[in-house]
C-alpha positions in Angstrom: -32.6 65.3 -58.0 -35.9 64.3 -56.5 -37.3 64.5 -60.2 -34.1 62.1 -61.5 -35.0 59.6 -59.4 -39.2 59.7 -59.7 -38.4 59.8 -63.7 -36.4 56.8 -62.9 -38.7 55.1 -60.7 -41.8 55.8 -62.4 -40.7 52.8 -65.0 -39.3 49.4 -64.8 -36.0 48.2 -66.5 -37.7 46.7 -69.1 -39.9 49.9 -70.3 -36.8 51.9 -69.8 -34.9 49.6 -71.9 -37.9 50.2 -74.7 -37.9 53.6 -74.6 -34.8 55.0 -72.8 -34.6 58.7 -71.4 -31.5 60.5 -71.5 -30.9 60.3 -67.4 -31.4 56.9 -68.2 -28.6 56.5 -70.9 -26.4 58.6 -69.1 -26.6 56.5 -65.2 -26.1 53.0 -67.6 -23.6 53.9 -69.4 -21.5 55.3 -66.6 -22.3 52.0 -64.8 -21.4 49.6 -67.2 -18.3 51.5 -68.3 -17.4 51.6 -64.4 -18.1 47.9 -63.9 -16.1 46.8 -67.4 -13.1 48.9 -66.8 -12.5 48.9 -63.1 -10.7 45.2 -62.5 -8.1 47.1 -64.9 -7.5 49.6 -62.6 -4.8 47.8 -60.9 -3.5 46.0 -63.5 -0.1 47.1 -64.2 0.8 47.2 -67.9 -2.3 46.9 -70.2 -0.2 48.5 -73.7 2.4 49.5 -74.6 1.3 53.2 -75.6 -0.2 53.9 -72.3 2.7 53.3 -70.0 4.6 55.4 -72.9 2.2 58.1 -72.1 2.4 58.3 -68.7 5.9 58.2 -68.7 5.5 61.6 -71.3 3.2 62.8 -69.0 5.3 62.5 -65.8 8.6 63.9 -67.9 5.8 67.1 -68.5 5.4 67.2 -64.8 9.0 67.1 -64.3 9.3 70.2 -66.1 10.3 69.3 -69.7 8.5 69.8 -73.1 7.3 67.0 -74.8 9.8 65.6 -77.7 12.7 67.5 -75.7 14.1 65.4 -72.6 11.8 61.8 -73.7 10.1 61.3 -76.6 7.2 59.6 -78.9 5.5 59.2 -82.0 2.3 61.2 -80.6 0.9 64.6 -80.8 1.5 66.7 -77.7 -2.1 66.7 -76.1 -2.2 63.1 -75.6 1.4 63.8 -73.2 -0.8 67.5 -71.7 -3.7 65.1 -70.7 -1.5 62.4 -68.8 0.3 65.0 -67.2 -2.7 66.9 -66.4 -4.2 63.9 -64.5 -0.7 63.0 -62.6 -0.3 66.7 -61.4 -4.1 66.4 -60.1 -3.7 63.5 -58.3 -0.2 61.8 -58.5 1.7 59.1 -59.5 -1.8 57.1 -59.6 -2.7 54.4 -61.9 -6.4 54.1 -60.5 -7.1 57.9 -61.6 -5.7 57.5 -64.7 -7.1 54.5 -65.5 -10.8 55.6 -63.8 -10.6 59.2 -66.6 -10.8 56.2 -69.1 -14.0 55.5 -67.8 -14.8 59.0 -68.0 -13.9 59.4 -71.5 -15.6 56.2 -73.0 -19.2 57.0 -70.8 -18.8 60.8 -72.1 -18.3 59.5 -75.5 -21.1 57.5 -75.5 -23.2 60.1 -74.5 -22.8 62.0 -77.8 -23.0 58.5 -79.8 -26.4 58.5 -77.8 -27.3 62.0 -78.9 -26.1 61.6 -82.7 -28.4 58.6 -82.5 -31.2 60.7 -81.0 -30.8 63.5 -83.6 -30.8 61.2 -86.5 -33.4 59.0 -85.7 -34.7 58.1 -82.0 -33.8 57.7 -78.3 -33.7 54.0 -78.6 -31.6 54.1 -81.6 -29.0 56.1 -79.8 -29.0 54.2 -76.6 -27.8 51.0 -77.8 -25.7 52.5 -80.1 -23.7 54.1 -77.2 -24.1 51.3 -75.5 -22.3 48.9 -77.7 -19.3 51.5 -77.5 -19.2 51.3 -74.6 -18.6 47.7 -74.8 -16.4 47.4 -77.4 -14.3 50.8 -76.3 -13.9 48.4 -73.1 -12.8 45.4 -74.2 -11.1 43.0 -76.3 -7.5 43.5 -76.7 -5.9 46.4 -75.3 -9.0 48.7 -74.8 -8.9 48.7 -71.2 -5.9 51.2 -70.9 -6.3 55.0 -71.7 -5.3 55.2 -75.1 -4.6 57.9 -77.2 -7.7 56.7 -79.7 -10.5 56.9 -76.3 -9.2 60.5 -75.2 -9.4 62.1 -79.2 -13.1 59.8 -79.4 -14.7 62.4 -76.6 -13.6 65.3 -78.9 -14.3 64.1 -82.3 -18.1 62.2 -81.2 -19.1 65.6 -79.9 -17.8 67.4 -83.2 -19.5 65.6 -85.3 -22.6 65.8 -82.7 -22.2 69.4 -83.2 -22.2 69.6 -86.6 -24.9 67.5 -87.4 -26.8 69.8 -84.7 -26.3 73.2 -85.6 -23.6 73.3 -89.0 -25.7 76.1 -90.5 -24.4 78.7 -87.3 -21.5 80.7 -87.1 -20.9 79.7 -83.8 -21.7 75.8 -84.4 -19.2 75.8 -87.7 -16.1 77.0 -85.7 -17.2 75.0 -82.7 -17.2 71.8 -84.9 -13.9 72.8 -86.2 -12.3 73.8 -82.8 -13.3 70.2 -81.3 -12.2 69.1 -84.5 -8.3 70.5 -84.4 -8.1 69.4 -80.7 -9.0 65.4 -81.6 -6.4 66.0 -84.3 -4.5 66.8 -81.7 -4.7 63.7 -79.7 -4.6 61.6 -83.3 -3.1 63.8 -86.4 -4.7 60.6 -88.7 -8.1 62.1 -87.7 -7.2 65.3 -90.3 -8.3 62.4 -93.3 -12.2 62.1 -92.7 -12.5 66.0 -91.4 -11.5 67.1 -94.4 -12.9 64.5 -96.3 -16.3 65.4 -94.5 -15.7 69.2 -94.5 -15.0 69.2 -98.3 -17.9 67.4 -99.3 -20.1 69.3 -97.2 -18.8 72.8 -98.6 -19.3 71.2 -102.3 -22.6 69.7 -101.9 -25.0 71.9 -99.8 -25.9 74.5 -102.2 -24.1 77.1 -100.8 -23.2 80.4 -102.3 -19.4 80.5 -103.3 -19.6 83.2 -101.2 -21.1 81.0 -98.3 -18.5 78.4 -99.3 -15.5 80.0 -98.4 -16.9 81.9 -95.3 -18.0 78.2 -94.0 -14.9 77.2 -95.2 -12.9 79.5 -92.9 -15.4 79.0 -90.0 -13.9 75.2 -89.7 -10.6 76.2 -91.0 -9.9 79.0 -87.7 -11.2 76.5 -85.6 -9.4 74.0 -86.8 -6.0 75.1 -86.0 -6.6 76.6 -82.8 -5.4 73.6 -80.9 -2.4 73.0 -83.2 -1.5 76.8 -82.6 -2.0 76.6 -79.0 0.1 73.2 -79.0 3.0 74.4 -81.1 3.5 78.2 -79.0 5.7 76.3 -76.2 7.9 75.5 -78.8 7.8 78.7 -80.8 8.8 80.9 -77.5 11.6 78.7 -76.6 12.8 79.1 -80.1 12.6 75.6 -81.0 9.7 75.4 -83.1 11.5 72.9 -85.6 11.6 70.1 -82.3 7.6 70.6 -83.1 7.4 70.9 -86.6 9.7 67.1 -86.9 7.9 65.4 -83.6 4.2 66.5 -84.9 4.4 66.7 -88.9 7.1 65.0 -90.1 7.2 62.0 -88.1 3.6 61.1 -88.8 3.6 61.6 -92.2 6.7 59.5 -92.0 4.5 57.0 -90.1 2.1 57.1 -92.3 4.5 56.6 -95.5 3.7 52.9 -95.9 3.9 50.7 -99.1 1.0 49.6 -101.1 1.3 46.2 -100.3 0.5 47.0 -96.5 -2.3 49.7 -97.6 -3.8 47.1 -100.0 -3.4 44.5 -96.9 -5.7 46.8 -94.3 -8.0 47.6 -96.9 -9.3 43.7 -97.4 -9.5 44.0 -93.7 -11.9 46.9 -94.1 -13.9 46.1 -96.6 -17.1 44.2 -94.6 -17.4 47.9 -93.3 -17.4 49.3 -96.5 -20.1 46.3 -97.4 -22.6 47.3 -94.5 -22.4 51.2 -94.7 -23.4 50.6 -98.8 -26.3 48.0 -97.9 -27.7 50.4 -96.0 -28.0 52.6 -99.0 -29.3 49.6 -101.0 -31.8 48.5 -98.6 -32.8 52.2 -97.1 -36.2 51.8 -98.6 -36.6 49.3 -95.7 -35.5 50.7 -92.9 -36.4 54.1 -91.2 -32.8 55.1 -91.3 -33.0 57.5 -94.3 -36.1 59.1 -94.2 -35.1 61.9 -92.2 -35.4 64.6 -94.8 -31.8 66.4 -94.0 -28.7 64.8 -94.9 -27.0 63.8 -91.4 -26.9 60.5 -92.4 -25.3 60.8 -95.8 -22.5 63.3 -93.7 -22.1 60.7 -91.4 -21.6 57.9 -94.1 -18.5 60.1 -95.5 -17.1 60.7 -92.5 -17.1 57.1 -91.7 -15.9 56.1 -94.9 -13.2 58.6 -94.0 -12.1 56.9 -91.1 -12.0 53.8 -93.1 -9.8 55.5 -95.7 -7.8 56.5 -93.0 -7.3 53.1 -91.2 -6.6 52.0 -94.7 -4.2 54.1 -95.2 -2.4 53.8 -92.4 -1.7 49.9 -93.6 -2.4 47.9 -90.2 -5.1 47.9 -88.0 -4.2 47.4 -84.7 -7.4 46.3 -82.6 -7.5 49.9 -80.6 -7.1 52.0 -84.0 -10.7 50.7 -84.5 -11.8 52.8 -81.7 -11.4 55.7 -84.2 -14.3 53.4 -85.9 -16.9 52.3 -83.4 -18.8 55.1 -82.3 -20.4 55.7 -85.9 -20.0 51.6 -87.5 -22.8 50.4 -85.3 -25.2 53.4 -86.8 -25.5 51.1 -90.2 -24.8 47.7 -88.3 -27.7 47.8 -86.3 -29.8 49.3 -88.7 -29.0 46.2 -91.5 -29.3 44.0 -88.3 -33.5 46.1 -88.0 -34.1 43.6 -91.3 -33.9 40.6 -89.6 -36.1 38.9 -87.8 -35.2 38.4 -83.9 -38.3 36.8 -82.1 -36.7 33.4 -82.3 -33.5 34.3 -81.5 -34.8 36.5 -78.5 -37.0 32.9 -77.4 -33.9 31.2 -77.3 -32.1 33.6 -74.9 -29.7 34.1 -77.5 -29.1 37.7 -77.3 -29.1 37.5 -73.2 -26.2 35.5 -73.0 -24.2 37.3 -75.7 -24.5 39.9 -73.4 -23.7 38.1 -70.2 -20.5 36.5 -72.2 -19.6 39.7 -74.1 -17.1 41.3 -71.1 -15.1 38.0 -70.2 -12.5 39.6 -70.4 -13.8 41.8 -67.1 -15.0 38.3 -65.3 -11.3 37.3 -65.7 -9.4 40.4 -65.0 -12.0 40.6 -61.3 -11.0 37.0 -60.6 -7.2 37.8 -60.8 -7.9 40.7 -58.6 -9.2 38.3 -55.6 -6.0 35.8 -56.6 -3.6 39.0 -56.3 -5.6 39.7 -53.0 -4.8 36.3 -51.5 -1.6 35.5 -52.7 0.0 39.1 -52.4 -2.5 41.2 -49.9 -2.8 43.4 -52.5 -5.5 44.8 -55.3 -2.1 45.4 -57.7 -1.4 42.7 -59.8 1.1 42.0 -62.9 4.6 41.4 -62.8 6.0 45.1 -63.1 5.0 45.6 -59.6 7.1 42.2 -58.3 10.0 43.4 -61.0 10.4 47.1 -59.6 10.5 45.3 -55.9 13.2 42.8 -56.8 15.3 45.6 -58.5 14.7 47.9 -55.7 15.9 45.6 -52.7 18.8 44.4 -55.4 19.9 47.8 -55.8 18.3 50.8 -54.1 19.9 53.2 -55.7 19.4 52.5 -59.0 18.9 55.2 -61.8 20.0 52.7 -65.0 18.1 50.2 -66.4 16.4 48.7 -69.9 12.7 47.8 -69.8 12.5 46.2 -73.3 9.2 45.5 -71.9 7.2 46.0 -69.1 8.7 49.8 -69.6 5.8 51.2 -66.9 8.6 50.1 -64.6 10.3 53.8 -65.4 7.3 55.4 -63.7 7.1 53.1 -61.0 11.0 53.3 -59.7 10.9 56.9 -60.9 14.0 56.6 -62.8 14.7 57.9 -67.0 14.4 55.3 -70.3 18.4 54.9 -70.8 18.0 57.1 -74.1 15.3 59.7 -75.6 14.2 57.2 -78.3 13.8 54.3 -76.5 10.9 55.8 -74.0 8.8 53.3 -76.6 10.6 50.1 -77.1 9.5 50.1 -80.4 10.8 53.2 -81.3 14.1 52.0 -81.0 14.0 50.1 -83.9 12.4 52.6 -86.6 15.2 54.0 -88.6 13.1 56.6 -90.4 12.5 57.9 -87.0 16.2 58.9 -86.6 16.2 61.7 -88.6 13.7 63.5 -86.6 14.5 62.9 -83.5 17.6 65.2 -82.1 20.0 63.3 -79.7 20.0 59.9 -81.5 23.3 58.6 -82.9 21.7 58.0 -86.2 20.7 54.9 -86.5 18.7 51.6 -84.8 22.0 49.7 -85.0 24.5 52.8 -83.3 21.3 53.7 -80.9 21.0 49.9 -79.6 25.7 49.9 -79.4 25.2 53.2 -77.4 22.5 52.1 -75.3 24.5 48.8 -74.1 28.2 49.2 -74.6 28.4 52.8 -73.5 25.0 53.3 -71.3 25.8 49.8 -69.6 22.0 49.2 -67.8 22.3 47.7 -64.8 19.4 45.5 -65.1 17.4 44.5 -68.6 13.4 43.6 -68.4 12.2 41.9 -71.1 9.3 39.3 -71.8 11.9 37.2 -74.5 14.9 36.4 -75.3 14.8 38.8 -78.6 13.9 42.3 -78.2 9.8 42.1 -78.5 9.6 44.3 -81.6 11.5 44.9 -85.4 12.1 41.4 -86.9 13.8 38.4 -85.6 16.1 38.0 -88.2 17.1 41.6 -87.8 20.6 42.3 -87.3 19.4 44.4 -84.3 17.8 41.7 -82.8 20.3 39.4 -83.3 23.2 42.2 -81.6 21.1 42.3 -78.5 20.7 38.5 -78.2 24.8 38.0 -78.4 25.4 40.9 -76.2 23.0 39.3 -74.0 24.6 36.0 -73.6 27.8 38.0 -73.8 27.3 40.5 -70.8 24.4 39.4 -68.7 22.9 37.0 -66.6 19.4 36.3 -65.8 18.7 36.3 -62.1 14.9 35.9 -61.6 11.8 34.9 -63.5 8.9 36.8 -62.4 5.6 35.6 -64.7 6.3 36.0 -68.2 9.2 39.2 -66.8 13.1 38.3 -67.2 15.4 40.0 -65.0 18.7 40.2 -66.7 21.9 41.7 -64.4 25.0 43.0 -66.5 27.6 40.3 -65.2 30.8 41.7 -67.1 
């Protein structure tokens, strides 16, 4: 320790900003993580996936298998790690929300070492540092989501195999860390084998050496799907699996061309930059490493773009999946330019002071919450579950069409398996997968309020917040609305609806 600190001491923040140790990297980027994330801690609802996580996680707890008693459109780790943290330490949103902080400053650490392998210390450090940032922020990023928890796994994978691919022991640890981010995101299976493939057909290997490579990754590989799917297997329901983990992504991932042709014009300034740096790589010190890390990490990364392409949107947290390796070629294209001027200008400082608004804001809301409530908690879930709860105490029925954390918090069941997401409600390819539906979004949404009969119904709008407005759904709960309920308080943007008749 006393050698941390005299390392530490023995330069000022501007040398080690120059030339960056690795105790260095790894105290800043816990700290800014830390100082980013933590006015989230206590926010209640920051996505939609999260709070469907947690509630997986808690129903995991509670003694049931994922996709049995609740279910979603996830592989099963992502419901093992939520679970994992509530058993450790309760029904806590600050320790869930604080093993996000763990996860991006971990992840970043191995974006840091990538960056240290391939070309310096420097080069590594503000490349982790800028996922940091950008893992943090801007949109929904400050939740745990299931694209920050597979990150850790896949960053050290690749770390891993750019280290030490020509071991045994390196090949199957690359493809154990491998299966288990696939099982945390099954979309991650594109640039692995993308990557694997091209690196068993490229390196001059033996055919021999090719297929005992090849079954290095491979055994590794499914490990975690094995280990996930034996649950299943010994309580003879291995098909619940097989539906929930398989089918209903590639289900998911069944989208039309027009929506794959759509996310692809979205992706193609990445595409731009990762070539440029091939076309101006006499100019830069990027490529003149004599191995070919940097080409392997160019095909995995245009892996990940084929898979975000694929997948036809691109919500802001899929690019996650994207970050840790896209700043590699952006701030090496950004080494051509010339930044005395803009550095004179104080440009670059206040990007950087302006960059985590979204922090600045959340930290002020916290004080306001403090004031006005005497608490660090703030959103309107909280105030929702305390109406409902002095309303009616004994409540074990309602519909949170959105704000649907408010399950966890008044410890009570989604009204029916499929509708633990909102959104899922509404996806009819989904109903033949999922056992215990009554076939359709139309039957499910007539079962869930003519025969269920919620209590109360949460929403933010007067429609249900997902599927389209025109939809005959949508337009079935707005009528029955009218019909059969009565809104009793406005809480924010929450509406409080009470079945009247």
């Amino acid at each position: 320790m006393a050698g941390i600190i005299y390392q530490l001491k023995s330069k000022s923040f501007k040398e080690h900003l120059a030339n960056p140790s690795g105790v260095f990297a790894f105290l800043i980027f816990f700290i800014v993580t830390f100082l980013i994330r933590f006015p989230f801690f206590f926010r209640d609802f920051i996505d939609h996936d999260e709070s469907t996580f947690i509630i997986m996680g808690q129903s995991l707890i509670d003694g049931n298998l994922p996709y049995t008693e609740l279910w979603d459109l996830k592989p099963p780790f992502v419901f093992y790690y939520f679970g994992a943290i509530i058993q450790l330490f309760g029904k806590s949103l600050i320790a869930i929300r604080f093993s996000g902080v763990v996860l991006v400053f971990l992840t970043a650490w191995f974006v840091y070492l990538i960056g240290k392998k391939i070309k310096s210390e420097r080069f590594g450090f503000y490349n982790g540092l800028l996922y940091v940032v950008f893992a943090s922020l801007l949109g929904t990023m400050q939740g745990v989501m299931s694209e920050h928890i597979a990150m850790l796994f896949c960053v050290w994978s690749i770390y891993l195999f750019i280290k030490d691919r020509d071991s045994a022991k390196g090949l199957l640890l690359t493809g154990l860390l491998a299966g288990t981010a696939m099982m945390f995101r099954l979309n991650l299976a594109y640039p692995y084998f993308i990557l694997f493939a091209f690196y068993l057909l490229t390196s001059r290997l033996s055919v021999k050496q090719i297929f005992g490579n090849g079954l290095l990754l491979l055994l590794g590989v499914l490990v975690a799907p094995a280990f996930s799917f034996l649950p299943y297997w010994f309580n003879g329901i291995g098909d619940v699996w097989w539906n929930s983990v398989v089918i209903g992504s590639l289900s998911y991932s069944n989208v039309p061309w027009s929506k794959v042709l759509e996310a692809s014009n979205s992706m193609i300034p990445c595409a731009v930059i990762i070539v440029s740096t091939y076309v101006f790589k006499n100019k830069i010190n990027f490529f003149k490493a004599k191995d070919k890390n940097v080409l392997l990490l160019s095909i995995f990364t245009l892996g990940v773009l084929f898979m975000l392409m694929k997948g036809g949107k691109v919500n802001g947290h899929y690019l996650l999946q994207l970050y840790p390796f896209m700043w590699f070629f952006i701030l090496e294209l950004g080494s051509l330019i010339n930044f005395s001027k803009i550095r004179k200008a104080g440009f670059l400082l206040w990007i950087l002071v302006l960059l985590p608004a979204e922090a600045y804001i959340e930290y002020y809301k916290m004080g306001e919450s403090i004031a006005k409530r005497g608490t660090l908690y703030h959103g309107e879930t909280f105030e929702v579950v305390d109406y409902i709860q002095k309303d009616e105490p004994e409540l074990e029925n309602a519909f949170f069409a959105y704000f649907h954390i408010g399950y966890w918090l008044m410890d009570i069941q989604p009204p029916t398996k499929i509708a633990t997401h909102p959104s899922n409600l509404l996806r009819p390819y989904l109903y033949d997968i999922v056992k215990g539906t009554h076939g359709s979004p139309m039957a499910e949404m007539k079962y869930l309020l003519e025969e269920v009969q919620p209590t109360f119904v949460v929403n933010k709008y007067e429609r249900l917040p997902f599927g389209g407005r025109k939809s005959a759904e949508n337009l079935y709960y707005q009528q029955y609305m009218k019909d059969h309920y009565v809104l009793v308080k406005e809480i924010g943007r929450a509406k409080i609806l009470k079945r009247d008749k």
